[in-house]
C-alpha positions in Angstrom: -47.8 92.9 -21.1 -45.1 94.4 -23.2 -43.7 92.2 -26.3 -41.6 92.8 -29.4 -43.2 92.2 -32.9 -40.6 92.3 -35.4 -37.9 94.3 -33.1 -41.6 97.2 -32.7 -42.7 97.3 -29.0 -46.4 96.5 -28.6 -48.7 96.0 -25.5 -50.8 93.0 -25.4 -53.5 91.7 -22.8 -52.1 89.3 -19.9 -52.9 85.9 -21.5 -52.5 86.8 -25.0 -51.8 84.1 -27.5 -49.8 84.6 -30.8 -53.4 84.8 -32.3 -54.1 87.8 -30.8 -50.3 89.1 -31.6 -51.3 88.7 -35.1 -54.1 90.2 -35.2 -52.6 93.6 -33.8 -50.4 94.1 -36.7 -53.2 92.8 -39.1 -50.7 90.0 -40.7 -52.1 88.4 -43.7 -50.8 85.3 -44.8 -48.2 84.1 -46.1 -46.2 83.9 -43.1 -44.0 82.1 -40.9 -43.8 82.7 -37.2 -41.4 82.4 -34.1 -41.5 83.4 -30.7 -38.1 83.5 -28.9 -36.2 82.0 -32.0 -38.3 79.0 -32.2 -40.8 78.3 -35.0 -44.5 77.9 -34.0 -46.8 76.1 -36.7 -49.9 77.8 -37.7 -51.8 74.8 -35.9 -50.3 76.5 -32.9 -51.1 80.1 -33.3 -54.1 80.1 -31.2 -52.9 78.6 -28.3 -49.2 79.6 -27.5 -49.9 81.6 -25.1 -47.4 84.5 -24.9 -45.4 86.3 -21.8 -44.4 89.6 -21.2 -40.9 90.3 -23.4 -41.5 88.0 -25.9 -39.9 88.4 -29.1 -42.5 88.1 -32.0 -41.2 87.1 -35.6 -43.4 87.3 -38.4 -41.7 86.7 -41.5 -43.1 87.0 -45.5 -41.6 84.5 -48.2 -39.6 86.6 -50.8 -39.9 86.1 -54.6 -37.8 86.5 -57.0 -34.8 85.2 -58.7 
């Protein structure tokens, strides 16, 4: 199945779960993450299962003043 990760096109297994997502682009944490505009905890990662056009967000904190 056929998703975005942060506006990229990837190709995921059917039944994939935002786990697996994550692991593709070898995320390292910090992060927050949202799939269709709406946040999913880390709690959730392994088991929101994912459908074909979804729109991954993985997004890093920024630092700085």
């Amino acid at each position: 199945m056929n998703v975005l990760i942060n506006d990229k096109p990837y190709t995921l297994a059917p039944g994939a779960r935002l786990a697996d997502a994550l692991l593709l682009i070898e995320a390292r944490p910090p992060y927050a993450t949202a799939v269709n505009r709406q946040f999913v905890p880390r709690s959730s990662h392994a088991t929101h299962e994912l459908h074909a056009g979804d729109r991954i967000e993985v997004i890093r904190p920024v630092t700085g003043g």
